[in-house]
ZALUM-506762 format. One record per residue (C-alpha): x, y, z; residue in three letters. Coordinates in steps of 0.02 Angstrom, whole numbers, plus 50000, padded with zeros to 5 digits. Each point is the difference from the previous one (the first is absolute). Example, Ala and Ser with C-alpha at 12.3 -4.5 7.8 and 13.67 -1.06 7.14 Angstrom:
2
       x       y       z     r
   50615   49775   50390   ala
   50069   50172   49967   ser
//
This chain:
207
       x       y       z     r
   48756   51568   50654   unk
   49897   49953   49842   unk
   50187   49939   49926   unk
   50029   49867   50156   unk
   49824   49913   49965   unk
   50057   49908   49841   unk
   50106   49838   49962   unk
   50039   50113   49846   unk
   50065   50157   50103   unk
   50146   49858   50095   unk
   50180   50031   49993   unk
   50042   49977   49824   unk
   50152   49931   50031   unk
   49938   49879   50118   unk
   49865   49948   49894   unk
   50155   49964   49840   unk
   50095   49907   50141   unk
   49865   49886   50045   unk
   49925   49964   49835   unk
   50185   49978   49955   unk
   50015   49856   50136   unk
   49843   49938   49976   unk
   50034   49972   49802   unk
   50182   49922   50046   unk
   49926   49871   50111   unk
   49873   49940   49891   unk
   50103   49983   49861   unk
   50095   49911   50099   unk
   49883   49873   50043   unk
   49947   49976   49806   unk
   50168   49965   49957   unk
   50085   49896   50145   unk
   49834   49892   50031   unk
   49915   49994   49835   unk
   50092   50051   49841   unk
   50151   49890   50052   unk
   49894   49858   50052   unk
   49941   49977   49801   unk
   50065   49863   49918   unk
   50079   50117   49851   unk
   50121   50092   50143   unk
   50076   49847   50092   unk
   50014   49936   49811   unk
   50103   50155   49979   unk
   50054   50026   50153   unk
   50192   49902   49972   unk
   49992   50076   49827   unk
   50059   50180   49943   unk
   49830   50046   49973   unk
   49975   49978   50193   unk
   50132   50129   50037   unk
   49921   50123   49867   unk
   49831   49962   50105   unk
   50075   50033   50158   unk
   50082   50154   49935   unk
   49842   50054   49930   unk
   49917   50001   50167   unk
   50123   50087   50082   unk
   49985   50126   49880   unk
   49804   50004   50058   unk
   50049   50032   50153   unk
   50111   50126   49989   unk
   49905   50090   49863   unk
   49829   50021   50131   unk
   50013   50173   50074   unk
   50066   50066   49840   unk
   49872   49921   49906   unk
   49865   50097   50105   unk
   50094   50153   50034   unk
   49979   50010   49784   unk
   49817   49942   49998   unk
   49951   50137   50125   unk
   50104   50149   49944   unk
   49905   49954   49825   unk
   49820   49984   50071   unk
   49996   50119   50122   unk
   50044   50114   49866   unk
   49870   49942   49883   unk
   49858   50024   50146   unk
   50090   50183   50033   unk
   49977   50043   49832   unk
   49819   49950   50008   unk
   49955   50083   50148   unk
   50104   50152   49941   unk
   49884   50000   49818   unk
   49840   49992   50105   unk
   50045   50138   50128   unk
   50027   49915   50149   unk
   50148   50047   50128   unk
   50078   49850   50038   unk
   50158   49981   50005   unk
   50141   49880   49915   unk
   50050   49963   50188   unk
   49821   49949   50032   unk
   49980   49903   49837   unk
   50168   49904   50059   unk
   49930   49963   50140   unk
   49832   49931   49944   unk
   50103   49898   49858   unk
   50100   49908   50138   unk
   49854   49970   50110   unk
   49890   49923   49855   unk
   50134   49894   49970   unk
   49954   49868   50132   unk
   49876   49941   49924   unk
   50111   49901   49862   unk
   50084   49911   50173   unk
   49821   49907   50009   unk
   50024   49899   49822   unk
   50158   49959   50054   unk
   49942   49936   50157   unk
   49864   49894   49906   unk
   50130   49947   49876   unk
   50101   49930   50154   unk
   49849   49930   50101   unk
   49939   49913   49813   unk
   50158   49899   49967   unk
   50044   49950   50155   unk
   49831   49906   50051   unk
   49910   50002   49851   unk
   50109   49969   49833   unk
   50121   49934   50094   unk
   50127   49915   49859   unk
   49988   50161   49878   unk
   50102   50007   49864   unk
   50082   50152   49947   unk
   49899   50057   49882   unk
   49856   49978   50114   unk
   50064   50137   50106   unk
   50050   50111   49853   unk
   49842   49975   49937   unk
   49900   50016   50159   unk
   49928   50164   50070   unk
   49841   49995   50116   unk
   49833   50078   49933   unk
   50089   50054   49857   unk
   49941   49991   49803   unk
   50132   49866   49995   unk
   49874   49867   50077   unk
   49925   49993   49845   unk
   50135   49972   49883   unk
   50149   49834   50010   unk
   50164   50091   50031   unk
   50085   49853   49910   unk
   49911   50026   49851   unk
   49974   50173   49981   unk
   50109   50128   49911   unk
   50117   50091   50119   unk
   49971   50168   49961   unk
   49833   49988   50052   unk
   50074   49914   50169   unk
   50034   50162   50101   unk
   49847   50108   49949   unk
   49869   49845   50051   unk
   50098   50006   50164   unk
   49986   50181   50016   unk
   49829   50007   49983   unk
   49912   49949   50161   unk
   49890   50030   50147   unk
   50169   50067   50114   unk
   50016   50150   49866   unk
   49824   50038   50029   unk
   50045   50015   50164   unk
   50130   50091   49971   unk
   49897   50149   49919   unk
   49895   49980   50155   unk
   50148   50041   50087   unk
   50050   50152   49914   unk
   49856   50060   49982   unk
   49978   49999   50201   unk
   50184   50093   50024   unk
   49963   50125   49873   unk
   49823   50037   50088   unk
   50084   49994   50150   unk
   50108   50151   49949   unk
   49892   50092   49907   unk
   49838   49975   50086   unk
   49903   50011   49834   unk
   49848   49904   49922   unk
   50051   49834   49965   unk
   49938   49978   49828   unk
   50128   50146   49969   unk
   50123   49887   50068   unk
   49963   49868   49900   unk
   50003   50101   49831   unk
   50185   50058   50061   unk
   50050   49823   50014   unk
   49919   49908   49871   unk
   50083   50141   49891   unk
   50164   49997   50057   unk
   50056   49822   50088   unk
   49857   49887   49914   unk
   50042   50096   49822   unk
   50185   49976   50023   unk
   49995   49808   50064   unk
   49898   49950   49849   unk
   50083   50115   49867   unk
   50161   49918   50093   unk
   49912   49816   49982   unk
   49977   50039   49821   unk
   50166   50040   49940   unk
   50088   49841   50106   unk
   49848   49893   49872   unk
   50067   50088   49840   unk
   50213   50000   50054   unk
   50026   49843   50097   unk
   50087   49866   49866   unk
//
């Protein structure tokens, strides 16, 4: 019973599917109605370049479920480990399925992203859309300007992957039905560690 009471404790496989879907269609969107509406893609568009673009996307496309299926496996072992270090019995099962459900909440940028170019900025460029990532460090920097190494990890760092601890945080109580400052320390130590260790070597490789 205390399993069925949580969006966490859903059909995993449901959960991928949807999330799956949900990514597909708004990436969709970005593309068909935005991205190809700059000015730099129906420059392109007759050009070479505009079949590597299109090729490109479809390679987005394709590439979704994979791309997740790879970004779970690797968290949800992470957050496994941690809660493994700090004696608590959940399982990697259970840490899958927290990873997947926590994963919504990166749908809601995208949404914003969307909803921002289509009435507000509404003749973007392309770097505008690169460059833009809602309540993100990047607000406070010019994309065009800045060096792109430092592009990614200003995107990275925003109030979604706060959120996103939040999230965990709630599966992995869910499960283990400990103190929640115990939580955090498991997830701060493990996922939060990782992502900036992880943040910090794109910085010192990217060229």
């Amino acid at each position: 019973m205390h399993e069925t009471k949580s969006f966490f404790a859903a059909d995993k496989k449901l959960l991928f599917i949807l999330l799956c879907l949900a990514s597909l269609l708004l990436l969709y969107i970005k593309i068909a109605f935005i991205e190809n509406e700059t000015a730099a893609f129906e420059f392109l568009q007759d050009r070479p370049q505009g079949t590597v673009l299109q090729l490109i996307n479809a390679i987005k496309y394709f590439s979704i479920p994979f791309v997740y299926a790879w970004k779970f496996v690797v968290i949800a072992f992470v957050i496994w480990v941690g809660c493994f270090m700090f004696g608590y019995r959940v399982t990697y099962r259970q840490c899958f399925g927290v990873v997947i459900g926590a994963e919504f909440i990166f749908l809601i940028p995208e949404v914003l992203k969307i909803a921002w170019f289509m009435s507000v900025q509404t003749d973007p460029t392309y770097n505008d859309i690169r460059g833009f990532y809602p309540l993100s460090l990047m607000h406070f920097f010019d994309y065009n300007t800045l060096n792109r190494r430092w592009a990614y990890p200003l995107r990275a760092l925003n109030v979604f992957e706060i959120a996103y601890c939040f999230a965990l945080v709630a599966g992995i109580h869910f499960y283990a039905q400990k103190d929640r400052r115990y939580v955090w320390t498991i997830v701060l130590c493990s996922y939060v560690l990782i992502f900036l260790l992880w943040l910090g070597f794109y910085v010192i490789v990217y060229k």
